[in-house]
MOPAC internal coordinates of N, CA, C and O (Angstrom, degrees):
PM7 1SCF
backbone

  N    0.0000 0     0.00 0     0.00 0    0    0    0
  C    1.4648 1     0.00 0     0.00 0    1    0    0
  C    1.5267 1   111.04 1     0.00 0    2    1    0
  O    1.2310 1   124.89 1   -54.48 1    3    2    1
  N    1.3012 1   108.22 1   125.52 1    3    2    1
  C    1.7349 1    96.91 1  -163.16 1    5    3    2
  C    1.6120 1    90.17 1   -97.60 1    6    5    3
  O    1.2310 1    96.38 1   172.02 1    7    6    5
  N    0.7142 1   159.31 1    -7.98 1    7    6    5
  C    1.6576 1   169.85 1  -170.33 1    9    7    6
  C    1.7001 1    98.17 1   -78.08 1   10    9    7
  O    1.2310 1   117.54 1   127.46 1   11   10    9
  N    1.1374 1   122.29 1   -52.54 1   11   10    9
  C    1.0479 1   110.15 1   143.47 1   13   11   10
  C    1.4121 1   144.06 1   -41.65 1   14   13   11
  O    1.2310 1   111.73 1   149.58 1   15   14   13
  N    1.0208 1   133.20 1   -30.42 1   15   14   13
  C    1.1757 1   140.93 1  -161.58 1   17   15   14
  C    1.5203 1   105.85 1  -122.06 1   18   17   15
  O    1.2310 1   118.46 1  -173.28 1   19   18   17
  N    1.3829 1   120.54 1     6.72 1   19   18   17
  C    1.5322 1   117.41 1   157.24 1   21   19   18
  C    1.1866 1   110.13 1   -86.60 1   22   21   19
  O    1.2310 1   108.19 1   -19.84 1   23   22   21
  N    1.7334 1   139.66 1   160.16 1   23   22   21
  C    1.1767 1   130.26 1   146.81 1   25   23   22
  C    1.3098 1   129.74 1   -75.31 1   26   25   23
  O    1.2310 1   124.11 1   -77.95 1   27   26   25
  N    1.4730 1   109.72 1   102.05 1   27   26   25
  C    1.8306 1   109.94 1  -151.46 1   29   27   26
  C    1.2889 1    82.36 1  -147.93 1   30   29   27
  O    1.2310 1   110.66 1   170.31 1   31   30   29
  N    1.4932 1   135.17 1    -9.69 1   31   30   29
  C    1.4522 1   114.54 1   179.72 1   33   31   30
  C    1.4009 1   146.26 1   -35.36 1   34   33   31
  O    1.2310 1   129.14 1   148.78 1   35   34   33
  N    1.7576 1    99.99 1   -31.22 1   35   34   33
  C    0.9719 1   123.19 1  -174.86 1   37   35   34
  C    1.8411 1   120.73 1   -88.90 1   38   37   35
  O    1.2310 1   124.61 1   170.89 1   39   38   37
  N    1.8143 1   108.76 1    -9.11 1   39   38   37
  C    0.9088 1   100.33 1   141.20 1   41   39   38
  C    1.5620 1   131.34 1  -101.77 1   42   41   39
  O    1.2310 1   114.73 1  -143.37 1   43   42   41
  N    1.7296 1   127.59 1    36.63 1   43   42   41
  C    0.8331 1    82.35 1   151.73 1   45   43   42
  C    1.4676 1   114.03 1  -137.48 1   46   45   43
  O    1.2310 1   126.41 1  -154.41 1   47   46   45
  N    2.0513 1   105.27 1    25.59 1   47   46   45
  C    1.0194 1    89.69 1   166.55 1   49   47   46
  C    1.4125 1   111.49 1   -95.08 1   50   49   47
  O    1.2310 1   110.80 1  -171.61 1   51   50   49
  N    1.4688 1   134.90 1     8.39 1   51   50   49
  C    1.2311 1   141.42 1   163.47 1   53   51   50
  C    1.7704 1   115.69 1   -27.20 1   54   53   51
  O    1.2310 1   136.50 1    98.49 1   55   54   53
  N    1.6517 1    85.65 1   -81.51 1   55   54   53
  C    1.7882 1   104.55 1   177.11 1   57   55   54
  C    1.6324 1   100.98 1   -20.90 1   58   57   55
  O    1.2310 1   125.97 1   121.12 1   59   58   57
  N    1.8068 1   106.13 1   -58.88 1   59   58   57
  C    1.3549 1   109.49 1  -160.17 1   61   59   58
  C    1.2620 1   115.73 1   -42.76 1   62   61   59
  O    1.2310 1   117.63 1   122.53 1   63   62   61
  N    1.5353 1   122.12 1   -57.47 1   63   62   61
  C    1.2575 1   137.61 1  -171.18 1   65   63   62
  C    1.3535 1   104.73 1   -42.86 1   66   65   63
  O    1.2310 1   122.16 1   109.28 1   67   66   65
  N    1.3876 1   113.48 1   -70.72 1   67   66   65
  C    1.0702 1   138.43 1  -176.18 1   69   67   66
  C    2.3349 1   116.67 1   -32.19 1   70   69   67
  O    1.2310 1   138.71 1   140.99 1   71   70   69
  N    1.4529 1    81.33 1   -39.01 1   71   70   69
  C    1.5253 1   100.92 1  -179.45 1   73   71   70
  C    1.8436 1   116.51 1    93.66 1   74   73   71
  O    1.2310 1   129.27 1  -165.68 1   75   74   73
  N    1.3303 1    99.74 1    14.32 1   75   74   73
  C    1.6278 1   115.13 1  -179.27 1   77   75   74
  C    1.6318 1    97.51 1   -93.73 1   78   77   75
  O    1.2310 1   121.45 1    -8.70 1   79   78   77
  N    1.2621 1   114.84 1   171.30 1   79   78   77
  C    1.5172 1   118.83 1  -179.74 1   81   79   78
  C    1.8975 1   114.84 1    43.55 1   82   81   79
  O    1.2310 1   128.49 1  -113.77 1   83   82   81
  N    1.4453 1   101.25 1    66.23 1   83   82   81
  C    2.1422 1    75.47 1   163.78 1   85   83   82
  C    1.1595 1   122.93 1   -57.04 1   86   85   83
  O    1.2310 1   120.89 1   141.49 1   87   86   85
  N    1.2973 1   115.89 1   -38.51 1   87   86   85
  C    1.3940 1   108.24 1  -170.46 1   89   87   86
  C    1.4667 1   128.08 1  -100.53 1   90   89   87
  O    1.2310 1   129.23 1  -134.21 1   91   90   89
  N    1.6334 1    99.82 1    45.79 1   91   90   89
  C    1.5264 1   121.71 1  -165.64 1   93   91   90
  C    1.8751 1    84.03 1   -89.29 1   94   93   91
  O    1.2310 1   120.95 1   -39.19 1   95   94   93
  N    1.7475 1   115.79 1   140.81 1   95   94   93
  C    1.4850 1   129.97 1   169.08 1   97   95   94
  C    1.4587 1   108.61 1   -73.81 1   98   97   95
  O    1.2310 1   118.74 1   -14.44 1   99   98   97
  N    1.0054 1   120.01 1   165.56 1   99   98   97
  C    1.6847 1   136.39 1   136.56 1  101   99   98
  C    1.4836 1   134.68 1   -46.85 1  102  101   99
  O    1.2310 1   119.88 1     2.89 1  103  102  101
  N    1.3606 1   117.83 1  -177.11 1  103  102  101
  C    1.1110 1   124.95 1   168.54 1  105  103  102
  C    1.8965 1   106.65 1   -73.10 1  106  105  103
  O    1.2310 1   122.14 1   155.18 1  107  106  105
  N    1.1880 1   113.50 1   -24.82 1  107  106  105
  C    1.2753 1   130.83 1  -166.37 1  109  107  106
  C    1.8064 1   108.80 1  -109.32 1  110  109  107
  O    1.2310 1   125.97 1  -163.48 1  111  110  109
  N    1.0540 1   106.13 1    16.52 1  111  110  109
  C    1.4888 1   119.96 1  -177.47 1  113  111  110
  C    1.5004 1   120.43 1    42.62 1  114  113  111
  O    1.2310 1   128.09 1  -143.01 1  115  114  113
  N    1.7562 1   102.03 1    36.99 1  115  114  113
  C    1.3659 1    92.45 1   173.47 1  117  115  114
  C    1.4174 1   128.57 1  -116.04 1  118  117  115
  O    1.2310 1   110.84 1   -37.42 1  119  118  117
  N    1.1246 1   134.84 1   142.58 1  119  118  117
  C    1.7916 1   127.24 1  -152.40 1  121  119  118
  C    1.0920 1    76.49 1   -66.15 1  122  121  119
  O    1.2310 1   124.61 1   -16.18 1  123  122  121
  N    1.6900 1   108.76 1   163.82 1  123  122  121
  C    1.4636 1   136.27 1  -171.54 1  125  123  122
  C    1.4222 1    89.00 1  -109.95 1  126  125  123
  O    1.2310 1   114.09 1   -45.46 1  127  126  125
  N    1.5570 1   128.78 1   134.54 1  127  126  125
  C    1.8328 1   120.46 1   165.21 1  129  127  126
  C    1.8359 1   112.19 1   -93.13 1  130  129  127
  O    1.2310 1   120.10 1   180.00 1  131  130  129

């Protein structure tokens, strides 16, 4: 999985914070509940 292996983590735990994307993954590609 190359998505992994970019440094992009930070967008996608961003969204999270934010409260955009529920069903945005981890660093570990796992949906957040």
């Amino acid at each position: 999985m190359p998505e992994l292996d970019r440094p992009h983590s930070h967008q996608i735990i961003a969204p999270l914070k934010i409260g955009n994307h529920k069903a945005c993954v981890n660093d570990n590609n796992i949906p957040f509940k």
